[in-house]
Backbone as a ProteinNet text record, in pm:
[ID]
protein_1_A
[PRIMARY]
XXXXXXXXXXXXXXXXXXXXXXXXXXXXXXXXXXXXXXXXXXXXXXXXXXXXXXXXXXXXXXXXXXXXX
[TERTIARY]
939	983.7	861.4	871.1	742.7	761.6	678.7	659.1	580.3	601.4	539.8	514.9	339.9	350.4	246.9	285.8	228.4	184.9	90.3	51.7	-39.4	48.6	-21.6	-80.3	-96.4	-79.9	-272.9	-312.5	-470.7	-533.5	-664.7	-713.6	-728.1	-699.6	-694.4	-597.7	-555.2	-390	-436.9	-350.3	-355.3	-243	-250.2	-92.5	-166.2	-80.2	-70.4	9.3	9.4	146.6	141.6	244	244.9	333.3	361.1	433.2	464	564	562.3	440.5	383.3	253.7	174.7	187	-14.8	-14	-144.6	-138.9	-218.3	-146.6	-146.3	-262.1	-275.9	-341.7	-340.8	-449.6	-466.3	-554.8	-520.7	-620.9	-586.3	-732.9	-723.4	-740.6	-715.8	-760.2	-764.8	-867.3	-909.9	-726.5	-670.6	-559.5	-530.5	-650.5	-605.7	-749.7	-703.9	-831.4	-792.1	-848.5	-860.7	-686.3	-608.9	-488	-361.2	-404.1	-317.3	-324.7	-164.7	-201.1	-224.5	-279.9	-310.5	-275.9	-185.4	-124.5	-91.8	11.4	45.3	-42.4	-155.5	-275.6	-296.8	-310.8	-327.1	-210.1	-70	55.9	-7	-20.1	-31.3	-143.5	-251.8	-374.4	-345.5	-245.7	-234.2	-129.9	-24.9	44	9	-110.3	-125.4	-235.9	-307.3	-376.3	-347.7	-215.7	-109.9	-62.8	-40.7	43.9	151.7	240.5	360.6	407	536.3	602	705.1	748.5	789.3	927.7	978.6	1105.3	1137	1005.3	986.5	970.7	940.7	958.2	1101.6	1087.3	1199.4	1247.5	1163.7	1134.1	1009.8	1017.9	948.8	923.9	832	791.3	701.6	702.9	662.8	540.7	419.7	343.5	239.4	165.9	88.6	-57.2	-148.1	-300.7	-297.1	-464.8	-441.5	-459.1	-350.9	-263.7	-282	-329.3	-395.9	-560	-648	-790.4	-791.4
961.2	864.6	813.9	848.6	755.9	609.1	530.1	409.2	356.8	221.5	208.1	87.9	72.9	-94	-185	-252.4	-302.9	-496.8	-545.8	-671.3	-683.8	-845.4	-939.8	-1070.3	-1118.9	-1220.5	-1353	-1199.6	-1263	-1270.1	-1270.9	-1206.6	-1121.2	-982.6	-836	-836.1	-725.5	-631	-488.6	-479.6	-372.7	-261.5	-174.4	-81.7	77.1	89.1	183.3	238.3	401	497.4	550.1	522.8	609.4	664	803.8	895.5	888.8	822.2	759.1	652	696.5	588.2	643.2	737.8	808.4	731.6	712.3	589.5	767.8	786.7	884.3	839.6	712.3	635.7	547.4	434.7	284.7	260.6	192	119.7	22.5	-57.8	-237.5	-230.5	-333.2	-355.6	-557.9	-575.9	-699.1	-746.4	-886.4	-887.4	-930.9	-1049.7	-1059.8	-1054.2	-1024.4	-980.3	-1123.4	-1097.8	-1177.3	-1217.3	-1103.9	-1133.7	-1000.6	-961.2	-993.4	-938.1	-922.1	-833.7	-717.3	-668.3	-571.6	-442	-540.4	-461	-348	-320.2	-151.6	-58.5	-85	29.3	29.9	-40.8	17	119	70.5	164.4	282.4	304.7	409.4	494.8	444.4	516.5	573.9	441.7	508.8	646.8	633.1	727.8	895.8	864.5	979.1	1050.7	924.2	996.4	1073.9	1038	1051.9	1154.9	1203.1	1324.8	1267.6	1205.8	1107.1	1083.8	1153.3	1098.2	994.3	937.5	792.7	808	929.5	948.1	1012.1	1056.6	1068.7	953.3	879.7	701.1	685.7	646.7	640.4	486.5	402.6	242.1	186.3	64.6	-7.1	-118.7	-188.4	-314.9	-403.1	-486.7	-588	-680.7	-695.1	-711.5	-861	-876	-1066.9	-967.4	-957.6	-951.6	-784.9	-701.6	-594.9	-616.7	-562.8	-577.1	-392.2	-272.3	-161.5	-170.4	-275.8	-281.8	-320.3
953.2	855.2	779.5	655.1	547.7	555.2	563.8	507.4	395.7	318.4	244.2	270.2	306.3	317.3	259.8	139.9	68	77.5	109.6	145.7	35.5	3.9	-121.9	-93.2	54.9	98.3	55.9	8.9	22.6	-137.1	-153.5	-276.9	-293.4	-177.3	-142.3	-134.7	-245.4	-250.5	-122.5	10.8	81.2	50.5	36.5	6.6	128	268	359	350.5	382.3	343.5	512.7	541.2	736.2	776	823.3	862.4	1000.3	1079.1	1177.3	1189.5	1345.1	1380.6	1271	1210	1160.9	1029.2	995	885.9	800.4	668.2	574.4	480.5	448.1	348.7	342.8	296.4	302.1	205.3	136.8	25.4	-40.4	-114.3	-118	-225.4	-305.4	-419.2	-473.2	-559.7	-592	-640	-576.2	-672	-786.5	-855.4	-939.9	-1077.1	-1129.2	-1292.6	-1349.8	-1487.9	-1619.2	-1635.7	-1663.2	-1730	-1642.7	-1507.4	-1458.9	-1316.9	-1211.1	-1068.5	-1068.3	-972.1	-941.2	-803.4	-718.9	-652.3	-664.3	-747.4	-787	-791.4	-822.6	-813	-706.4	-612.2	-451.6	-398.1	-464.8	-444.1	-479.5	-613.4	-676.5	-588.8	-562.2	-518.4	-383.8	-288.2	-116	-178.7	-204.3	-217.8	-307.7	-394.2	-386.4	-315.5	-263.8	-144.7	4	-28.1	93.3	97.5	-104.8	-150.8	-122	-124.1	-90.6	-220.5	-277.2	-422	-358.1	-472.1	-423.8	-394.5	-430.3	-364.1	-195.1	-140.2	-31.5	31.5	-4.2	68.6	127.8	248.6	363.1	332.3	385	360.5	339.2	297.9	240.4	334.3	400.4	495.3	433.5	422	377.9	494.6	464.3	530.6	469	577.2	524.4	585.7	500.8	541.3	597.6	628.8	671.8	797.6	833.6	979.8	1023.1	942.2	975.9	1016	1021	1060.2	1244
[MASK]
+++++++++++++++++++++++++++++++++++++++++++++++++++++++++++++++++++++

């Protein structure tokens, strides 16, 4: 089962892609710039580091801080 788990909870956007337990991809990003968020680019970046299209996404979890370190 893919997951997608994306945490906004800090000034670091985390977005992890995991195939069962195995974590596929993880990456952070600053969340917020000049004029606006930045989350989605961590989406964008774990998942294709993952090779993971977004219709292969099983579910989605919702996460506070990186809880993968």
């Amino acid at each position: 089962m893919t997951t997608l788990v994306p945490a906004a909870s800090t000034s670091v956007g985390d977005c992890a892609v995991l195939d069962g337990d195995a974590v596929l991809a993880a990456q952070s990003v600053a969340m917020k710039g000049a004029e606006h968020v930045r989350l989605m680019t961590a989406v964008v970046s774990a998942l294709a580091v993952a090779k993971v299209g977004v219709a292969h996404i099983d579910r989605v979890v919702c996460g506070a801080g990186r809880w993968w370190h």
